[in-house]
C-alpha positions as CSV (number, residue, x, y, z in Angstrom):
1,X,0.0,0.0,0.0
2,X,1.6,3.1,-1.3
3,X,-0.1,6.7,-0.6
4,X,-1.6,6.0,2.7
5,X,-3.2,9.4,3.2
6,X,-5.8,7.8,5.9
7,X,-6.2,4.6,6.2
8,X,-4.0,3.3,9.0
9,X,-0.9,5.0,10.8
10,X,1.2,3.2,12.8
11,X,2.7,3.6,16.2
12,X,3.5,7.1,15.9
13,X,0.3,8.4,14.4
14,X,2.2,8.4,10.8
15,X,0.4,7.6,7.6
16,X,2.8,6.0,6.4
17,X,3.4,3.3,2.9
18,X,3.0,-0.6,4.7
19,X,3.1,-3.7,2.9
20,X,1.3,-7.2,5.1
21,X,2.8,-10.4,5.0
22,X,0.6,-13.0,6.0
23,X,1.1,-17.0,6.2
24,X,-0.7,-19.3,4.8
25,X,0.8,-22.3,6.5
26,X,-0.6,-24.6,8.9
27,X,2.6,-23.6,11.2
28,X,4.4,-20.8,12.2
29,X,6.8,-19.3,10.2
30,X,10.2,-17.6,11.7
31,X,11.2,-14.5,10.1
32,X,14.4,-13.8,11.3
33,X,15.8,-15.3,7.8
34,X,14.0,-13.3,5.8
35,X,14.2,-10.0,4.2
36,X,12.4,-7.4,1.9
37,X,13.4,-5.2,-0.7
38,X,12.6,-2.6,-3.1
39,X,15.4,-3.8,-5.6
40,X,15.3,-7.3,-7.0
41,X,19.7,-6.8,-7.2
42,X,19.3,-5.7,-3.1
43,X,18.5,-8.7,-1.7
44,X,18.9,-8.2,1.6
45,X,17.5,-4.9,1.9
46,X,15.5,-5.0,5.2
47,X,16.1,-8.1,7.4
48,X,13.3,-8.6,9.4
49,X,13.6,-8.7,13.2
50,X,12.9,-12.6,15.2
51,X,9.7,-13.2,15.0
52,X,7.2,-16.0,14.7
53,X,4.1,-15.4,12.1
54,X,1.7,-17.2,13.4
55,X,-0.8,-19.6,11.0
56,X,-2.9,-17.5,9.2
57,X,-1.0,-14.2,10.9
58,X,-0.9,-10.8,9.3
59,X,1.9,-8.7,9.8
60,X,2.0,-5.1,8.6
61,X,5.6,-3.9,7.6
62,X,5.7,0.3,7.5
63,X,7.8,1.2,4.4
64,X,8.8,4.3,6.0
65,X,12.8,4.6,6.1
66,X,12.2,5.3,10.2
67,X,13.9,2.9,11.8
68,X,13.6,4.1,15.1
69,X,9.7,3.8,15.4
70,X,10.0,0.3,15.6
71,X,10.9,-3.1,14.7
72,X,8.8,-2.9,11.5
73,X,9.8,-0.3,10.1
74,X,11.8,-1.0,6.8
75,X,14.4,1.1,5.4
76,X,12.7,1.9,2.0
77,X,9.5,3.6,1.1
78,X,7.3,2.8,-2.1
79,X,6.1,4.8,-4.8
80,X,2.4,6.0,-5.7
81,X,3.9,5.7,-9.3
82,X,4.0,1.9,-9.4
83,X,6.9,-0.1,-7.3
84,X,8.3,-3.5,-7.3
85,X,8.4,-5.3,-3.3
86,X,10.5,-8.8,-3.4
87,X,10.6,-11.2,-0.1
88,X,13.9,-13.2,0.0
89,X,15.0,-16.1,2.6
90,X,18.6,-16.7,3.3
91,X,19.1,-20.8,3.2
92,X,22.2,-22.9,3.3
93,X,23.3,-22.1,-0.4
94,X,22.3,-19.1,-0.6
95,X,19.3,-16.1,-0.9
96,X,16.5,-17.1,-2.4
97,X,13.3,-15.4,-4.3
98,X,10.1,-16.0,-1.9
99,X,7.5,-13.7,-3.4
100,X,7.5,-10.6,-5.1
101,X,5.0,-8.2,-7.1
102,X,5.3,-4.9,-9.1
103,X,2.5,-3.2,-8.5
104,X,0.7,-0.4,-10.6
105,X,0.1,3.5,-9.9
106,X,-2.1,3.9,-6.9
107,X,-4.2,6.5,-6.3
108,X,-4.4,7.7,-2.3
109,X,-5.2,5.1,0.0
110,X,-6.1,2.2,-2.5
111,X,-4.2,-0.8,-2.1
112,X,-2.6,-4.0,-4.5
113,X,-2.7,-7.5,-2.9
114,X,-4.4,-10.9,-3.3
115,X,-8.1,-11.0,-4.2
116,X,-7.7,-14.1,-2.0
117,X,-5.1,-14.8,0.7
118,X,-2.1,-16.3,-1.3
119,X,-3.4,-17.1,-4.3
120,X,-3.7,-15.0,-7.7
121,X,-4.9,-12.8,-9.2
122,X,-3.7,-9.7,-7.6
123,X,-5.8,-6.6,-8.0
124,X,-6.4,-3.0,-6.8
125,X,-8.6,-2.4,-3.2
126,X,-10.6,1.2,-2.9
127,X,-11.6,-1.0,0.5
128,X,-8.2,-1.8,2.1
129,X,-8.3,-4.6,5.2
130,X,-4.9,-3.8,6.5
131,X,-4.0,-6.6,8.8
132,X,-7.2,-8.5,8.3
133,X,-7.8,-11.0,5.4
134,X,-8.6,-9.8,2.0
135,X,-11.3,-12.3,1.4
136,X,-14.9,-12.2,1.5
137,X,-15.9,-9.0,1.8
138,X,-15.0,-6.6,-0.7
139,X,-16.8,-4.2,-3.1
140,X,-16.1,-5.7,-6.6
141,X,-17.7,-2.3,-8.1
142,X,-14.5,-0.2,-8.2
143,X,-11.9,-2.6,-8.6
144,X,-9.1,-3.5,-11.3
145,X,-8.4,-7.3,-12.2
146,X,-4.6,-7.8,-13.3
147,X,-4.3,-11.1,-15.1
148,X,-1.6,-12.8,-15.3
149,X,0.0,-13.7,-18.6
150,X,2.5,-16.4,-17.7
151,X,3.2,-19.0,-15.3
152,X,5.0,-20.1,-13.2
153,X,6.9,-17.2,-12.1
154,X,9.2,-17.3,-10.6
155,X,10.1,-20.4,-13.1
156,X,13.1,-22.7,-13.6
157,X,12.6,-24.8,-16.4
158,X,9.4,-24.4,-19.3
159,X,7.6,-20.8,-19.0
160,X,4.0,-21.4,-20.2
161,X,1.5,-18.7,-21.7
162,X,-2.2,-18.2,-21.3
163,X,-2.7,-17.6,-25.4
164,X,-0.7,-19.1,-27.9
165,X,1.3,-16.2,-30.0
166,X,4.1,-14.3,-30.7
167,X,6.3,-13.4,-27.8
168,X,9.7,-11.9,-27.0
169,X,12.6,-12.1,-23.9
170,X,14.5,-9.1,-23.2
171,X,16.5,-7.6,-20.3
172,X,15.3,-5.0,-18.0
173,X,17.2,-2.8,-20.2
174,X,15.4,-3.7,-23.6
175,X,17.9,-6.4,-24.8
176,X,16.3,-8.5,-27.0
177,X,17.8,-12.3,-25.5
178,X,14.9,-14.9,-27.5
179,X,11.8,-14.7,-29.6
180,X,9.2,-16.6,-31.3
181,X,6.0,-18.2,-31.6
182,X,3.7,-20.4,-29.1
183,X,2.5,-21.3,-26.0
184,X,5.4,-21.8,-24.0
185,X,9.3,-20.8,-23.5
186,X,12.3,-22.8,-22.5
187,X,13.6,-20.8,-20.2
188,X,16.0,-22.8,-18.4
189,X,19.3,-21.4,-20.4
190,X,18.8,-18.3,-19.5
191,X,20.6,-17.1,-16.3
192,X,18.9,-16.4,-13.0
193,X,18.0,-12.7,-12.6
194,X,14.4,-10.9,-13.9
195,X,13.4,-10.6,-17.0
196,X,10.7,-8.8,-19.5
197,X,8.7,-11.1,-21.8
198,X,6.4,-8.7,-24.4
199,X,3.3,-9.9,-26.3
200,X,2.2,-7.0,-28.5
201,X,1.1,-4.2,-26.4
202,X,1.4,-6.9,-23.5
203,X,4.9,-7.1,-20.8
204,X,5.2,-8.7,-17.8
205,X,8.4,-9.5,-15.6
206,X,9.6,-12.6,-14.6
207,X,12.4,-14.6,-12.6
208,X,14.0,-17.2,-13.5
209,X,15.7,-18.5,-10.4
């Protein structure tokens, strides 16, 4: 949630951008080995303090840069103009991709998440349920569907496509890296890192990890 003018403030009485994790697990999850990030290249951006997320918990990170207001306060803030948010877990080899989303402009005090808990597609809330599930009881009158184009994502091996046509793989800089015709990609060759893949007027971004 980016351009919280009203909608929640946290401990201080600030207004500030917050972005809720929640777990969908039938345990509790530790989040001491996790961390968020603004920057898919920053992976370790924000580690998140001990803590144990509950079952079906919702936990409300303040992107606020204001680290002393608490232990949930992350050291970025998002834009109203449309922002990327990635979740990363340190394991044994290594960091690795959790979740992630870019997320569209926002006008003040609408919200992007799940249209259910933990499943897609993700859309845009005028009703926001900060800390409370996202399920059930929303006005489907002013709201925005965003489909999505491709899946899995993040993906490893085969990259499949919900129509059949011509696509293209570049790099976040505009590279062009494959192309062709179908309803799938082979996408383990490439190297892990995000991507662009363009259908017409169409792009999305995806990771190959």
């Amino acid at each position: 949630k980016s351009s919280n003018d009203f909608t929640i403030s946290d401990e201080m009485g600030d207004f500030d951008d917050w972005i809720e994790i929640y777990n969908p697990s039938i345990s509790s999850v530790n989040l001491g080995d996790f961390f968020l990030s603004d920057n898919s290249t920053s992976t370790t951006k924000w580690h998140f303090p001990e803590y144990d997320l509950q079952s079906g918990e919702f936990l409300l990170v303040w992107a606020d840069r204001d680290l002393n207001d608490g232990p949930f306060h992350a050291n970025f803030r998002l834009s109203a103009g449309g922002e990327e948010v990635h979740l990363f877990k340190s394991e044994p080899d290594g960091i690795r991709w959790v979740d992630w989303i870019i997320f569209p402009t926002l006008p003040a005090d609408f919200s992007f998440g799940r249209e259910n808990d933990a499943r897609i597609p993700w859309i845009l809330f005028d009703d926001t349920t900060p800390g409370f599930s996202n399920s059930g009881s929303l006005n489907t009158a002013n709201r925005e569907v965003i489909e999505d184009l491709i899946y899995p994502n993040p993906v490893s091996t085969t990259l499949f496509f919900v129509a059949n046509g011509d696509f293209r793989i570049e790099s976040l800089e505009g590279r062009a890296i494959a192309k062709g015709t179908g309803a799938s990609f082979d996408a383990s060759s490439l190297a892990n890192g995000v991507y662009l893949i363009r259908f017409d007027n169409h792009v999305q971004r995806f990771v190959k990890q």
